[in-house]
VOBAPA-873172 format. One record per residue (C-alpha): y, z, x; residue in three letters. Coordinates in Angstrom, 2 decimals, padded with zeros to 5 digits. Layout:
BEGIN
<r><yy>Y</yy><zz>Z</zz><xx>X</xx><aa>ALA</aa></r>
...
This chain:
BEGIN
<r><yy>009.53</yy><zz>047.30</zz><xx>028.91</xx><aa>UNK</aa></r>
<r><yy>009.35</yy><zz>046.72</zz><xx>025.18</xx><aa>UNK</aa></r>
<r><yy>012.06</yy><zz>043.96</zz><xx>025.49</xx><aa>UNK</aa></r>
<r><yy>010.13</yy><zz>042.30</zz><xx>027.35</xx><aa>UNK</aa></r>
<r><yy>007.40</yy><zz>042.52</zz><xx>024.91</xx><aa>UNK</aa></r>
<r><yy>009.40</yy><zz>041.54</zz><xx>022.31</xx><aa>UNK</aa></r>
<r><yy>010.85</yy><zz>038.06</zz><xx>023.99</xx><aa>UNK</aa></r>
<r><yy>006.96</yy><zz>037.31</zz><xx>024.87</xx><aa>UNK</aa></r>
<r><yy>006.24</yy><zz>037.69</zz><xx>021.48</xx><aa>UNK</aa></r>
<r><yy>008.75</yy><zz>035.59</zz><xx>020.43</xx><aa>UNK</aa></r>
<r><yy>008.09</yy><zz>032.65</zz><xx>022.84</xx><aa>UNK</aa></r>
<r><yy>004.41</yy><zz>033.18</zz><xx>021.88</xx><aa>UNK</aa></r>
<r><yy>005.25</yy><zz>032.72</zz><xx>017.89</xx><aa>UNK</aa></r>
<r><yy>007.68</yy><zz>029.73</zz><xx>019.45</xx><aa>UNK</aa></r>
<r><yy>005.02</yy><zz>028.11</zz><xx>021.04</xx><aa>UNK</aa></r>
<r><yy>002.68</yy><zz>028.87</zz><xx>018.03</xx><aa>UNK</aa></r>
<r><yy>004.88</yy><zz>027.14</zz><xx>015.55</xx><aa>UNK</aa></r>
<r><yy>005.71</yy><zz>023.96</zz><xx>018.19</xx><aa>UNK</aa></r>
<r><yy>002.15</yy><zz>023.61</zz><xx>018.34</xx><aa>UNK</aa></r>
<r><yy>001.31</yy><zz>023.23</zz><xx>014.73</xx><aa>UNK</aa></r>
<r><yy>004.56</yy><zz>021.30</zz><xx>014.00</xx><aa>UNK</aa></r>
<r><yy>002.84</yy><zz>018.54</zz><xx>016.67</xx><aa>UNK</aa></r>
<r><yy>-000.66</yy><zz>019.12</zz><xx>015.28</xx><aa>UNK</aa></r>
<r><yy>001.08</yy><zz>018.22</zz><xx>011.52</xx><aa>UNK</aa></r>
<r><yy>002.32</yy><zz>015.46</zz><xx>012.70</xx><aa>UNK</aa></r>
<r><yy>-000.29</yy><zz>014.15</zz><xx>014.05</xx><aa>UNK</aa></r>
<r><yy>-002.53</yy><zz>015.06</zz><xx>011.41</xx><aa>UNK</aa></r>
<r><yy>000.53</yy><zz>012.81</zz><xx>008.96</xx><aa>UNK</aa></r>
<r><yy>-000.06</yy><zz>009.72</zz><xx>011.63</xx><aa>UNK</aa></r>
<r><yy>-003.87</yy><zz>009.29</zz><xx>011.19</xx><aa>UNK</aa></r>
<r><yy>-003.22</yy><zz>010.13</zz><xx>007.25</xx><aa>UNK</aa></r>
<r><yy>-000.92</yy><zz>007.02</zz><xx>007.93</xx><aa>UNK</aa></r>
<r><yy>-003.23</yy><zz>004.96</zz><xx>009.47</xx><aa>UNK</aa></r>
<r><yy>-006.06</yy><zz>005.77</zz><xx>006.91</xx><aa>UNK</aa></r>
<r><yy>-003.84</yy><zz>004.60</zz><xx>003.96</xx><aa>UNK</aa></r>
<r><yy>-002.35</yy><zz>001.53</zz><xx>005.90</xx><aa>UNK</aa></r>
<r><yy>-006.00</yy><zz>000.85</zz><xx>006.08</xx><aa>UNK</aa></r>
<r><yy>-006.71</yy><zz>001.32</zz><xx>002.35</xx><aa>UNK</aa></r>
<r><yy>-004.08</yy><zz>-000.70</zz><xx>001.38</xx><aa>UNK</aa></r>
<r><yy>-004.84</yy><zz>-003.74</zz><xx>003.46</xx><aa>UNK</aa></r>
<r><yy>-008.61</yy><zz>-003.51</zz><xx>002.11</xx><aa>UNK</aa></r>
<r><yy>-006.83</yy><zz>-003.48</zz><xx>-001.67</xx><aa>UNK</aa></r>
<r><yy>-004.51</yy><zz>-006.24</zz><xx>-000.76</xx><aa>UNK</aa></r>
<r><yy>-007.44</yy><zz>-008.32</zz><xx>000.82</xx><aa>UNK</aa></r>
<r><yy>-009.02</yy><zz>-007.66</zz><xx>-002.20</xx><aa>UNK</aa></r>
<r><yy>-006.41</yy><zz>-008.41</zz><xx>-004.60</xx><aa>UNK</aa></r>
<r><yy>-006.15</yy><zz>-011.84</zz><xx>-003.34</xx><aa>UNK</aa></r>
<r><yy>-010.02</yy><zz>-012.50</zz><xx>-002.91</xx><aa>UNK</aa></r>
<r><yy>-010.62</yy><zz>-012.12</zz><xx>-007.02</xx><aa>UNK</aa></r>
<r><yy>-007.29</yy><zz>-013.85</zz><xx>-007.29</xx><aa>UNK</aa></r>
<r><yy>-008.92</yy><zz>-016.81</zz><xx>-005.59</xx><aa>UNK</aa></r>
<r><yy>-012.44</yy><zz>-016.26</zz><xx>-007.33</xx><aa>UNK</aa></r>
<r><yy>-010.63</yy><zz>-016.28</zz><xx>-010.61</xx><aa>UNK</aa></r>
<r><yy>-008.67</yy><zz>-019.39</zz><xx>-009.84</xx><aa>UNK</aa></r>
<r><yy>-011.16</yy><zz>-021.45</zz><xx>-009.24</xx><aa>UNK</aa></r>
<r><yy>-013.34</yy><zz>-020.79</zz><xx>-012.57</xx><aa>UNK</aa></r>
<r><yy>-011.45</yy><zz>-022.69</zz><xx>-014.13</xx><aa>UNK</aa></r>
<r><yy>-011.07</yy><zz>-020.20</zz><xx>-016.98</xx><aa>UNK</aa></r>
<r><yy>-007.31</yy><zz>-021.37</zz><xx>-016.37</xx><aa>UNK</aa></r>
<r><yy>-005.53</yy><zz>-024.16</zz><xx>-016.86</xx><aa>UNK</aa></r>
<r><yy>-005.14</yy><zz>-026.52</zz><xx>-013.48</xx><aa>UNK</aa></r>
<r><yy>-001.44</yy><zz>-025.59</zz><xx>-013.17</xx><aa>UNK</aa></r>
<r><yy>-002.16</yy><zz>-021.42</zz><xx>-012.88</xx><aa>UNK</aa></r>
<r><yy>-005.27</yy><zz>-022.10</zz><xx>-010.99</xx><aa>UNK</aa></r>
<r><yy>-003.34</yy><zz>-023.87</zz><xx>-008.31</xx><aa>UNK</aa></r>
<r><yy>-000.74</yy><zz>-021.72</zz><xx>-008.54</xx><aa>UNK</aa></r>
<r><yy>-002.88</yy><zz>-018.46</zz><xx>-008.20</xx><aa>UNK</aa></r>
<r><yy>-004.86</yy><zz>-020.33</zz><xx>-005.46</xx><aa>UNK</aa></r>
<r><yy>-001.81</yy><zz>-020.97</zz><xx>-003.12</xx><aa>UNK</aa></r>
<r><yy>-000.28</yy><zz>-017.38</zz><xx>-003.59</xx><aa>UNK</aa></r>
<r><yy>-003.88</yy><zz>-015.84</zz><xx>-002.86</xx><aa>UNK</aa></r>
<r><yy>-004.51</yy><zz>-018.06</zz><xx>-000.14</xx><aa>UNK</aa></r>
<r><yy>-000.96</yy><zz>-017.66</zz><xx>001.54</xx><aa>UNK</aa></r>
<r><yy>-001.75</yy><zz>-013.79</zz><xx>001.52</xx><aa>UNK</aa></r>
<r><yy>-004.74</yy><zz>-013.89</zz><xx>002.89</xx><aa>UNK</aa></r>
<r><yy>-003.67</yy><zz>-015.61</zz><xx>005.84</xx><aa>UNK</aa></r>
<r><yy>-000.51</yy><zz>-013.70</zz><xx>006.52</xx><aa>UNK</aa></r>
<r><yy>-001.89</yy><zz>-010.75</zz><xx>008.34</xx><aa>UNK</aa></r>
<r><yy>-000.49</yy><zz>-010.64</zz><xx>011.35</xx><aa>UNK</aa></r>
<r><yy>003.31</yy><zz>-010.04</zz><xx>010.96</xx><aa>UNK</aa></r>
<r><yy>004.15</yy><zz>-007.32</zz><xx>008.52</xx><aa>UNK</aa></r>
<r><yy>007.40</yy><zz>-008.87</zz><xx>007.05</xx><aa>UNK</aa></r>
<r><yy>005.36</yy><zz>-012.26</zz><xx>006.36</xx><aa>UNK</aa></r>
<r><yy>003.03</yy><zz>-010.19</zz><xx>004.81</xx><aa>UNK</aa></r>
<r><yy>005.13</yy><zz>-008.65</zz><xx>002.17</xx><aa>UNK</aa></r>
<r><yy>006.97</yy><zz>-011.40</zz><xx>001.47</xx><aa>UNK</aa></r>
<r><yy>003.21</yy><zz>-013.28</zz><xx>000.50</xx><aa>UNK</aa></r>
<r><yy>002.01</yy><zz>-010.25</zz><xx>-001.26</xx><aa>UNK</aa></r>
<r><yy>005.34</yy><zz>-010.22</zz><xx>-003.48</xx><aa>UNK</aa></r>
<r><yy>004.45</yy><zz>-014.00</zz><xx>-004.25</xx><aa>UNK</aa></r>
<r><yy>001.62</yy><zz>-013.60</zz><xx>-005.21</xx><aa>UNK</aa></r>
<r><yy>002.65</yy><zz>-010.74</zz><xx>-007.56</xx><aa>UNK</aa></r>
<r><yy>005.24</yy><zz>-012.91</zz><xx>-008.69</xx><aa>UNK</aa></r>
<r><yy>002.27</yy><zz>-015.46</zz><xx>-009.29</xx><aa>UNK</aa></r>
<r><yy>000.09</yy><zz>-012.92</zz><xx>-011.16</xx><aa>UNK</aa></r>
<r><yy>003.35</yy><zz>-012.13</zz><xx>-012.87</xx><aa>UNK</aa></r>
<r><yy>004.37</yy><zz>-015.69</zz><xx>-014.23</xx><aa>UNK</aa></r>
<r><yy>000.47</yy><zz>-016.59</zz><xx>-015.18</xx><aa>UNK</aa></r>
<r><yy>-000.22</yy><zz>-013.65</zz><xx>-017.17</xx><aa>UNK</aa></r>
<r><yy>003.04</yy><zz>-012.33</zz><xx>-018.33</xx><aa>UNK</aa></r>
<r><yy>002.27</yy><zz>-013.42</zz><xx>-021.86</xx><aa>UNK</aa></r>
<r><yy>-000.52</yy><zz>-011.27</zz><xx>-024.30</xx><aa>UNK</aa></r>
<r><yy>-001.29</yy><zz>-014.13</zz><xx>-025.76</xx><aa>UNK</aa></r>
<r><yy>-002.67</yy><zz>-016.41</zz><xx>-023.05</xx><aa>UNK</aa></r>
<r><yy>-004.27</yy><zz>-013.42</zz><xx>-021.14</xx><aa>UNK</aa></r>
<r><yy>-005.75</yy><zz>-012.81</zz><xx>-024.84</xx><aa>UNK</aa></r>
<r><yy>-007.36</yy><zz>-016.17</zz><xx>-025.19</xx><aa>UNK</aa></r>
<r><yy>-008.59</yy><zz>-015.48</zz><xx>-021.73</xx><aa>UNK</aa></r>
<r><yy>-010.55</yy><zz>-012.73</zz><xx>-022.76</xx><aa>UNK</aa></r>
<r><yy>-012.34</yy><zz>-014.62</zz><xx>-025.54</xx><aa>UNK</aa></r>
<r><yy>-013.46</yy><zz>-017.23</zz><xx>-022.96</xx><aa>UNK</aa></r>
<r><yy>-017.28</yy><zz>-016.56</zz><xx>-021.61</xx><aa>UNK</aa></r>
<r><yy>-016.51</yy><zz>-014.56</zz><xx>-018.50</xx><aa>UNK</aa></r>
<r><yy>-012.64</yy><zz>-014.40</zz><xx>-018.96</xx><aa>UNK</aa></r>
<r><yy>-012.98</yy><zz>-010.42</zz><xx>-019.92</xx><aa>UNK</aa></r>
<r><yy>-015.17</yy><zz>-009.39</zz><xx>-016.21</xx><aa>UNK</aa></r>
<r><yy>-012.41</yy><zz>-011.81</zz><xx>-014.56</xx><aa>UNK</aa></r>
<r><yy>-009.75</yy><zz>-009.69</zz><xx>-015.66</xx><aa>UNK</aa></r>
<r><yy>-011.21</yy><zz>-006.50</zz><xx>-015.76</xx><aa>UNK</aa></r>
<r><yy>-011.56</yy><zz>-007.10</zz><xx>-011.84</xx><aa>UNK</aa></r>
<r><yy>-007.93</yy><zz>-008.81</zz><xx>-011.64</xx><aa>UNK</aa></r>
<r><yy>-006.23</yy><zz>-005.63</zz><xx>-013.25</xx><aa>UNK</aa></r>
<r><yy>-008.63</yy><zz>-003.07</zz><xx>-011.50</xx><aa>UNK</aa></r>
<r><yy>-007.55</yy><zz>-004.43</zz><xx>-008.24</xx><aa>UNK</aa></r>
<r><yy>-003.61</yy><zz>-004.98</zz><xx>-009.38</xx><aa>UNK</aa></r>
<r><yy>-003.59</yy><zz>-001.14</zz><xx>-009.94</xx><aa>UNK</aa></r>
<r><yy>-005.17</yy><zz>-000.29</zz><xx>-006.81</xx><aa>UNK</aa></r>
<r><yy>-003.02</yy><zz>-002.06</zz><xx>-005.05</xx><aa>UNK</aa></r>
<r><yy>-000.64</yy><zz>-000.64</zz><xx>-006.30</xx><aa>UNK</aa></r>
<r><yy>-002.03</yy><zz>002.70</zz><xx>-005.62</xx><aa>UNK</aa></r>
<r><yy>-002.61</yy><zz>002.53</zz><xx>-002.09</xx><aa>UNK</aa></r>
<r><yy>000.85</yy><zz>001.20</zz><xx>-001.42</xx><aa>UNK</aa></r>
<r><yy>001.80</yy><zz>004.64</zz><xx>-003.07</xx><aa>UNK</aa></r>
<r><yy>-000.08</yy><zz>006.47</zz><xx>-000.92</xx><aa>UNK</aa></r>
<r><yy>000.95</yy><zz>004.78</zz><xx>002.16</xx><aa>UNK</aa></r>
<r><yy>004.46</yy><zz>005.06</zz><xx>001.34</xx><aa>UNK</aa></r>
<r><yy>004.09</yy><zz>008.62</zz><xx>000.58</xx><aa>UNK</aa></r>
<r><yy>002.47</yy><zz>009.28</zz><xx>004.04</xx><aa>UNK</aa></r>
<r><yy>005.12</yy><zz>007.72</zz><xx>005.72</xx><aa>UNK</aa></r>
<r><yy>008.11</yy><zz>009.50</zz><xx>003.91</xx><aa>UNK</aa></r>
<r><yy>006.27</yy><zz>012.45</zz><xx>004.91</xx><aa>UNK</aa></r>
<r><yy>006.13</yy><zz>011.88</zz><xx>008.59</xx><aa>UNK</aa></r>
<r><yy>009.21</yy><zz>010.58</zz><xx>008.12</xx><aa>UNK</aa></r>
<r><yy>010.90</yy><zz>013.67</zz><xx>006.96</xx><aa>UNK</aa></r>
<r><yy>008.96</yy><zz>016.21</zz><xx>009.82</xx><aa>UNK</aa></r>
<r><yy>010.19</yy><zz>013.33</zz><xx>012.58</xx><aa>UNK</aa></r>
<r><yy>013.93</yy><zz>014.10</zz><xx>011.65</xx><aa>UNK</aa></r>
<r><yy>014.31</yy><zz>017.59</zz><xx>012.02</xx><aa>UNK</aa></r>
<r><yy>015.94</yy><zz>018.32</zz><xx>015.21</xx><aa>UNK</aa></r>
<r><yy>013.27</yy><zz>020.14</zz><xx>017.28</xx><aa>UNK</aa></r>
<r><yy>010.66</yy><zz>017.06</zz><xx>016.93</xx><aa>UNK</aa></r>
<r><yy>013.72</yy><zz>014.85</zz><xx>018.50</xx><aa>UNK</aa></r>
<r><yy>014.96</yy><zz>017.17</zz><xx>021.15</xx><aa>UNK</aa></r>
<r><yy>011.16</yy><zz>018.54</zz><xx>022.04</xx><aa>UNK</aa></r>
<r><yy>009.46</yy><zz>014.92</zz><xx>021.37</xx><aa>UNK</aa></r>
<r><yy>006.44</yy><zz>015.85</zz><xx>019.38</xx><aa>UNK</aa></r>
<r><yy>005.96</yy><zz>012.69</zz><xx>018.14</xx><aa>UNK</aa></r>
<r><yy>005.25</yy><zz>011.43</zz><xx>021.79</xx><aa>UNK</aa></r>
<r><yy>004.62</yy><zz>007.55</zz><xx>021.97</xx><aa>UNK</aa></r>
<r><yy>003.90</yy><zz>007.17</zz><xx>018.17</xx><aa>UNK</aa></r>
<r><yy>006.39</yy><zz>004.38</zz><xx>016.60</xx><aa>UNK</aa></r>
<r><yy>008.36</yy><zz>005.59</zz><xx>013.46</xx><aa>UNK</aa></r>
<r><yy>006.18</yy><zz>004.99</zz><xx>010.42</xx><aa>UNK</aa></r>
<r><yy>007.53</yy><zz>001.92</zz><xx>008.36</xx><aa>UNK</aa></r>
<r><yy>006.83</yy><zz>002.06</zz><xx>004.64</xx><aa>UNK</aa></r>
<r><yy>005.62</yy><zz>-001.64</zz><xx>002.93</xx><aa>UNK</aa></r>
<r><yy>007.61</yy><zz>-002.97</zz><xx>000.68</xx><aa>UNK</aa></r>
<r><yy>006.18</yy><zz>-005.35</zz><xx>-001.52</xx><aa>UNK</aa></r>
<r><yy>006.36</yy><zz>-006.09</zz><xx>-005.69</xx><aa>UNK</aa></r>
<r><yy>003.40</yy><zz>-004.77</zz><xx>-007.32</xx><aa>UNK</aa></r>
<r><yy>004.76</yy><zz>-004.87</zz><xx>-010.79</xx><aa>UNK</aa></r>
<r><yy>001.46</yy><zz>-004.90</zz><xx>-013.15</xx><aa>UNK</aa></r>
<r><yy>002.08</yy><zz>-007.91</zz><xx>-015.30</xx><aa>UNK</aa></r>
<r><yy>002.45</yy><zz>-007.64</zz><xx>-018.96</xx><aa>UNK</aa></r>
<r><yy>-001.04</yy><zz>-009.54</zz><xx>-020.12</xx><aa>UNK</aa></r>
<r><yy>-002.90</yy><zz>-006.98</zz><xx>-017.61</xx><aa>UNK</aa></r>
<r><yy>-001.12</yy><zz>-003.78</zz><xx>-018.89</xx><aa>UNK</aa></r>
<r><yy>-003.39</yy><zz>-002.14</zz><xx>-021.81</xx><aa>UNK</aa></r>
<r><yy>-001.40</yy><zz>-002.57</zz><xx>-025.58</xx><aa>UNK</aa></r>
<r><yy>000.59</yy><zz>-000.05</zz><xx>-026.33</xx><aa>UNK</aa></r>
C-alpha cells in the first residue's frame, strides 16, 4: 500500500512541476509580447522626433533630408519584421553619420532649441535601445525553457511560435553620448 502512495506522490509532484513549467512559459510569452510592444512604441518614437528634428531646420538641408528619409522609411515599415530592422538599422546608421562628430552636435546645442531637440533625440536613442534589451532578453529566456526536452516531447508551448529576437543597430552615436 505505501508504494502505491509513494508513485501517487510522485506523479502528483510530476504533474505539479509540468504545470508550472507551462504556467512559466506562458507567463515568458506575454512578458514577450509586453516588451515587443515597448519597443515598437520606442522605435515609433525614435523616428517621430527624428522627423520633428529634421524638419527645424536646426540642420543643414543635406542631414535634414537625410534624417527625414531614414525616419520616414521606418515608420512605414511595420509590417514585415526583417524590413523593419533593416529601416531601423538605417536610420541608426543615419543618426550615426549626422551626429557622429562633437563638434557639429556641439554647435547644435548653441542653436535656440538645438539643446530640447537633442535632449529628446538621445532620450529616445537610449530607450530604444533599452527596450530592444529587454525584448531580447525575454526571448532568450523563453528560448532557453522551450529547449529542454520535456517542453518538446510534452508540448507546453502549445501553438505559440518560437520567440524571434530583433536585430537591429542601435549604436548611440558619438555627438549624443555624454563627454567623457
Amino acid at each position: 500500500m505505501s508504494n502505491w502512495i509513494w508513485v501517487a506522490v510522485v506523479i502528483v509532484a510530476f504533474g505539479l512541476y509540468l504545470s508550472w513549467t507551462a504556467g512559466r512559459l506562458d507567463r515568458l510569452h506575454a512578458r514577450i509580447d509586453a516588451a515587443r510592444a515597448a519597443l515598437d512604441a520606442q522605435l515609433l518614437r525614435r523616428a517621430a522626433v527624428t522627423q520633428e528634428l529634421a524638419t527645424t531646420q536646426l540642420l543643414d538641408p543635406a542631414s535634414s533630408l537625410v534624417l527625414q528619409q531614414a525616419a520616414h522609411h521606418a515608420r512605414q515599415a511595420t509590417a514585415d519584421r526583417e524590413t523593419r530592422e533593416v529601416a531601423e538599422s538605417e536610420l541608426s546608421q543615419a543618426l550615426r553619420a549626422v551626429f557622429d562628430d562633437r563638434a557639429e552636435a556641439e554647435a547644435l546645442r548653441e542653436l535656440p532649441g538645438g539643446q530640447e531637440a537633442l535632449t529628446d533625440l538621445t532620450s529616445a536613442v537610449r530607450r530604444v535601445a533599452m527596450a530592444r534589451r529587454f525584448h531580447n532578453d525575454a526571448v532568450r529566456a523563453a528560448r532557453q525553457v522551450r529547449r529542454h526536452r520535456l517542453v518538446r516531447y510534452l508540448r507546453l508551448a502549445g501553438h505559440a511560435p518560437s520567440p524571434m529576437a530583433f536585430e537591429m543597430d542601435d549604436e548611440v552615436p558619438a555627438g549624443l553620448e555624454p563627454d567623457a
